[in-house]
N, C-alpha and C positions, 0 to 999 in steps of 0.2 A: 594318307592315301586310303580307299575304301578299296572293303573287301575283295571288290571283284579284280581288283587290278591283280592278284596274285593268285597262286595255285593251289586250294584250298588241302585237309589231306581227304579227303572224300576224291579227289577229283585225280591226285597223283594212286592213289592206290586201285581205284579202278580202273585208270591207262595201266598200272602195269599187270593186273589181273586179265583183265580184255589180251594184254599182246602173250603174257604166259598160257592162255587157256587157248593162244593156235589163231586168235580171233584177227581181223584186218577192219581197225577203225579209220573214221575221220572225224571231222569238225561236228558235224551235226550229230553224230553216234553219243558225241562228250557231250553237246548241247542236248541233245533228249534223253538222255541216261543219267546226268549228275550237276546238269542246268550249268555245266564249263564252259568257259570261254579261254583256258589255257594250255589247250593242246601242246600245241606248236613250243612253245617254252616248255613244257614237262618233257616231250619229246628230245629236245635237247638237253634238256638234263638228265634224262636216260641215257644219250647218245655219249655227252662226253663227262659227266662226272661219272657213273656206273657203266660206262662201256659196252651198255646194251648194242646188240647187231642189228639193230631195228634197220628195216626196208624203207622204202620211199614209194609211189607208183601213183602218179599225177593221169587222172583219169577226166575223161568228158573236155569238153570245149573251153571250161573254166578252169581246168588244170586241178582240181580239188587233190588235193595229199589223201593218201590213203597210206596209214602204218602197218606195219605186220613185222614180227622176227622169220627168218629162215625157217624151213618147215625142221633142219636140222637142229635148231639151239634147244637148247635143253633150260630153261628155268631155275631149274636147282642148281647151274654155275654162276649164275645171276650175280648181282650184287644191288642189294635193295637201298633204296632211299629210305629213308629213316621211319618217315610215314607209312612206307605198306613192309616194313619187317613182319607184321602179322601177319602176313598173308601166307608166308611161304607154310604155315602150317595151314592154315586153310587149302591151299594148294593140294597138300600132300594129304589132306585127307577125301580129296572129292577125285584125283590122280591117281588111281592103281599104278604101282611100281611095273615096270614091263620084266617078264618071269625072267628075262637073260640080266638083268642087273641084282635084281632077288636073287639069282644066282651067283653072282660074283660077276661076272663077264661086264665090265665095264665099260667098252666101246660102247655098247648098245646103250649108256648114260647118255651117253651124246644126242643118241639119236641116227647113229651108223650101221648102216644094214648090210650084214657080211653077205653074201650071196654065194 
């Protein structure tokens, strides 16, 4: 088979970079950012081997998929695919910790806003 038929790791590590940094892609976002064509399958291998909470949201006349996680999930419970385990430190150093989990208070890990 040629290349293109599979998810390259360029292309799995920046889907899950893009959906941890809060961001809502689609097809074309992967095709002019890392020249992808395996969305759609990376997407489900986030969804059911790593158990990402990834959204759905079928926009315009053509129905285009648009991904995103909940604005509640937190990243760092994540569970990486093999190809972007590097990331999570990248993550954690462009990610200021929020002062209530530097403090101990662990909800707020989540992304749970006591009020």
């Amino acid at each position: 088979m040629t290349k293109h038929w599979h998810s390259n790791k360029t292309q799995i590590y920046w889907t899950c970079k893009a959906l941890a940094q809060g961001r809502t892609i689609n097809h074309m976002d992967e095709i002019g950012e890392v020249q992808g064509w395996r969305l759609g399958a990376i997407i489900h291998i986030l969804r059911h081997q790593h158990k990402w909470p990834i959204e759905t949201e079928y926009r315009g006349p053509e129905r285009i998929a648009h991904y995103h996680l909940p604005s509640a999930c937190d990243w760092r419970g994540l569970s990486f695919p093999r190809s972007a385990k590097g990331l999570r430190k990248e993550l954690k150093d462009m990610v200021p910790i929020p002062a209530a989990v530097a403090l101990g208070r662990g909800d707020n890990a989540k992304g749970i806003e006591h009020g």
